[in-house]
N, C-alpha and C positions, 0 to 999 in steps of 0.2 A: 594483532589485527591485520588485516590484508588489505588490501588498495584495489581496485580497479580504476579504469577509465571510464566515465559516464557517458558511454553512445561515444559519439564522434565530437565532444566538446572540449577533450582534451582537462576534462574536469578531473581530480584524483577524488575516491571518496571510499570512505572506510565499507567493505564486504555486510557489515551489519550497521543500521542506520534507525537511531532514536525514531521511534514515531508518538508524535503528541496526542494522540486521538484522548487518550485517559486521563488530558490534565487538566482540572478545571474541575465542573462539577458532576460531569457524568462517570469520572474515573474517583471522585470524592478525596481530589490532590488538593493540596494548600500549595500557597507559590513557596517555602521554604520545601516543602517535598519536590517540586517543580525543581529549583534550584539545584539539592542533591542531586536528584536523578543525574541533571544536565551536568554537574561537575564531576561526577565519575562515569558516567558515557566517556566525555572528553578526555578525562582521564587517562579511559581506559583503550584509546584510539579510535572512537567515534567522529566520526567531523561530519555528518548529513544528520540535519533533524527536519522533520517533514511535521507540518500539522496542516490547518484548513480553518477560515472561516466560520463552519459551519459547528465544529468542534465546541462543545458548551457558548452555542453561541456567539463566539469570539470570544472566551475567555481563556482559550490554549492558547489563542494567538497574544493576547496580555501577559502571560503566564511565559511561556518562550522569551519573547523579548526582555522581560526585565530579567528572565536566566542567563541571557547571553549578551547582557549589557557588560562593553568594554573587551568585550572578545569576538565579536562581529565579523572580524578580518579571520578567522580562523575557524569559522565555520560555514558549512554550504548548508543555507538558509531554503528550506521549498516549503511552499504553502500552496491551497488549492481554493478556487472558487469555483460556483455553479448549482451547489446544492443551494436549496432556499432558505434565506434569511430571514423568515418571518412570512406574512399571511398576505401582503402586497405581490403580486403577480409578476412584478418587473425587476423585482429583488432577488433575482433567479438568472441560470441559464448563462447562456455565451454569446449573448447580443454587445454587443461594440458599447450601448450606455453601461448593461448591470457591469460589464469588465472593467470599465473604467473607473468606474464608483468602488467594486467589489476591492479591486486591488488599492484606493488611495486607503478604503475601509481597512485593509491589512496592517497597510505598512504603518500606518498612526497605531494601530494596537500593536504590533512588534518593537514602535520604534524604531526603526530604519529607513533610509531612502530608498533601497532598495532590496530585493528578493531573487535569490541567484536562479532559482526555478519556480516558475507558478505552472499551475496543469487545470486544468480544466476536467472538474471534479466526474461528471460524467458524460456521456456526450448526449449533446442536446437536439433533438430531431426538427426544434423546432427552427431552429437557426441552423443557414446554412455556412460550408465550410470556408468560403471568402468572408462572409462577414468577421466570423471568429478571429480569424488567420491575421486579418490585414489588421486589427485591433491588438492583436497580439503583437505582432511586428510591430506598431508603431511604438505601442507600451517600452519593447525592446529597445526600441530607437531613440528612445527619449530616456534611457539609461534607468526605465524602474523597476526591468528584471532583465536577468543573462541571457538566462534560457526557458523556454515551454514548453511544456510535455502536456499528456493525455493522461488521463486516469480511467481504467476500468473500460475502455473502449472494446468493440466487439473486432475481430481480425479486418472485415469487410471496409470497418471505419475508418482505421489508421491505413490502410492502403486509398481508402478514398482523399482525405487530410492531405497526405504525400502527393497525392497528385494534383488536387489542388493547390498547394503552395507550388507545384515548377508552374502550373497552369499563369498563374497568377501572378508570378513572380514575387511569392511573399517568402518570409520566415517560415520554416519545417518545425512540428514535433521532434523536440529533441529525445523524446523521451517517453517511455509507456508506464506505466503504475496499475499493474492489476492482481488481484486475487490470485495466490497459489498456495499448495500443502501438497503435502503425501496423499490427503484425502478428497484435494479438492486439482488434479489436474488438466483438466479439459483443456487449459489454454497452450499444452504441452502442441497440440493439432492445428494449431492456427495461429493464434497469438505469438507465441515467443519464436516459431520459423520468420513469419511478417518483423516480429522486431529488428534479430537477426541479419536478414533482406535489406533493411533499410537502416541499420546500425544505429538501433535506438537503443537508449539506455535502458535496461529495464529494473526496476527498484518494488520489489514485490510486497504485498501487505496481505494480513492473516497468514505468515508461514504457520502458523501453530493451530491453525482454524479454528480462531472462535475460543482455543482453548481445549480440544479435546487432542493436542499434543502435549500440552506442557505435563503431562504425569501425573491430572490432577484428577483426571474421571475415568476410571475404572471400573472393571465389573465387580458389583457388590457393595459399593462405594455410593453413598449420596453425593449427586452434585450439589455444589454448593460453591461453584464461581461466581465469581461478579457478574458476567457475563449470561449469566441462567437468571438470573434473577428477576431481568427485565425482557429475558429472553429464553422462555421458558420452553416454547415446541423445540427449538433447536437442542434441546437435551432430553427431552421426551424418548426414554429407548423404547416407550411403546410404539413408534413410529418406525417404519421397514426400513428407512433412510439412516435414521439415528441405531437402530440396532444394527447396521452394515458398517456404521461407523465403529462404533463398541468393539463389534467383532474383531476390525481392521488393528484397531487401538492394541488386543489386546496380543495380538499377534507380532505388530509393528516393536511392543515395550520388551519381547521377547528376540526381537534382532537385536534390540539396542542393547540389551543386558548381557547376549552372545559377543557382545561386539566392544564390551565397558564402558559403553557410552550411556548419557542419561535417552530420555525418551526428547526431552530439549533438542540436547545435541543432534542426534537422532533428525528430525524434524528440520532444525535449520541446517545442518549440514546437506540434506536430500539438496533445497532451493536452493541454493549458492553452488551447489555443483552444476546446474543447469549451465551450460556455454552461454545460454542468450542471458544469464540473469546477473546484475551489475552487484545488487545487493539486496539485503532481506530487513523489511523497515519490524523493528521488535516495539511492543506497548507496554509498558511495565507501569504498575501504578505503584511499586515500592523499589526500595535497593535490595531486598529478596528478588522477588521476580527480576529484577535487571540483571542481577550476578549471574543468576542462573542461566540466565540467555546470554549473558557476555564467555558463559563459561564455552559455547561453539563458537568464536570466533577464529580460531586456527581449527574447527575441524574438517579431517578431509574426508572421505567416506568411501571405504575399498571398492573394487568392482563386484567383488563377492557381497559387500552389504547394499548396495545398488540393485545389485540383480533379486537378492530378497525383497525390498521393498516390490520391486515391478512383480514380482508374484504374489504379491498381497492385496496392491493394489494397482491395474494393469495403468499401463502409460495411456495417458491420455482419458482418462476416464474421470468423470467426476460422481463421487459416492452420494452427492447431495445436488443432484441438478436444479434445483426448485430455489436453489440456494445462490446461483447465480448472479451476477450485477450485469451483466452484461447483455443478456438475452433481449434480441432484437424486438421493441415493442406488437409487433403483428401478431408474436408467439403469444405474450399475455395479454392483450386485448380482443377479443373475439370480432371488434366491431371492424378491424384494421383487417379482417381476415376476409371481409365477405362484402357483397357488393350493395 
């Protein structure tokens, strides 16, 4: 397993980093699977597990904690709030009350006093970036997280954030958390230079997108991930999107196989070569899928298998833009657009 530094905090954290999204009921884990998983991540040099609130409800965040009960000091603990909690309007967002609720709501389902990183699950237009800021620094202040990052923010945003906090004189974004793959790099043009710029950690989610890297859909092949099931246009190949993906897929399993790598490896090794990218958060809902993804944790990926991908799929381009998390509401809203 490999180390980096997380941004400018002087954090150590392993190159690939548990992510809990699958634990609970939407990933159809029990807390003795929860358990495993967390005991051979750690194992196997894992020390960052990242989940959310919002994740079956809070029951990743119950699920996690009683994993990592009695070993607390040897893991780098990040959770997120922002996405909504239910059908109440103020149970939402990055306003100073839902933050202050949202995180005591965490740490009693985790079981701890504190959380080395909370992020602010996506940004919120409706709250501006002192309110966030000064909440979040205080939270910090009061010793019930380390550090705070952003999640899924758009380039435009974390450079606005940044200047707000010198503005202000508050606590900075330590940290960015967005969407990347082989198939999905748009933030290669904005996002990860701004991170970079401003020495934020950056700890990437969906490296396998969705699943159409892990080696599992291929041409010919019924899908039949978890993932399709609930989430059925995103593997539609009747769709021009989903079939440029196929195409890429089957081209990309054809480097990796030139190369003795799996299509895994393949995949997490592209992200973690990234200079701005700290580490690659993997979702496993079994110790199958874990293994298989702990199998790239020393991989390194030649100039010559670098330069294939970028002829497959060019730098900076995303195969599935509609797919985004980030897109500035004006774009999807028609009413934002016109006067």
């Amino acid at each position: 397993m490999q180390y980096r530094t997380l941004g400018r905090t002087g954090v150590q954290v392993s190159s690939l980093a548990l992510g809990a999204m699958n634990f609970g009921t939407m990933g159809r884990t029990t807390q003795d699977e929860v358990t495993a998983l967390v005991d051979a991540a750690v194992e196997s040099g894992v020390n960052l597990i990242d989940t959310a609130d919002v994740y079956s409800n809070g029951e990743s965040e119950e699920l996690v904690g009683k994993a990592i009960a009695g070993r607390r000091d040897d893991i780098v603990l990040a959770t997120k709030a922002g996405l909504p909690m239910g059908d109440e309007p103020n149970h939402r967002g990055s306003s100073r009350r839902w933050l202050t609720t949202a995180l005591d709501n965490s740490l009693r389902r985790l079981g701890v006093d504190h959380v080395d990183l909370y992020q602010i699950h996506r940004w919120d237009p409706r709250t501006g970036d002192e309110e966030t800021l000064s909440a979040l620094t205080d939270l910090q202040r009061a010793g019930k997280i380390r550090y705070f990052g952003s999640s899924t923010f758009p380039a435009y945003r974390i450079v606005q954030a940044q200047s707000a906090a010198r503005e202000h004189h508050l606590s900075r974004y330590a940290t960015e958390q967005p969407s990347y793959s082989i198939l999905q790099r748009g933030i290669e043009g904005d996002v990860l230079p701004v991170a970079e710029q401003y020495g934020l950690g950056v700890l990437v989610w969906s490296p396998l997108a969705s699943g159409w890297l892990s080696g599992a859909i291929r041409e010919g092949r019924e899908v039949t991930t978890s993932r399709s099931t609930f989430m059925p246009q995103r593997f539609d190949t009747a769709i021009p999107s989903n079939r440029a993906r196929l195409d890429a897929v089957e081209q990309l399993a054809t480097v990796a196989d030139e190369a003795g790598l799996t299509l895994i490896q393949l995949a997490l090794g592209f992200v973690t070569a990234h200079p701005a990218v700290t580490g690659a958060l993997i979702g496993p809902r079994t110790l199958d899928h874990l293994h298989t993804q702990l199998a790239a944790a020393d991989t390194v990926l030649s100039a010559d298998v670098l330069d294939a991908i970028d002829a497959i799929v060019a730098p900076g381009t995303d195969l599935a833009a509609h797919e985004k998390n980030d897109t500035p509401p004006a774009l999807l809203d028609p009413g934002l657009r016109r006067r």
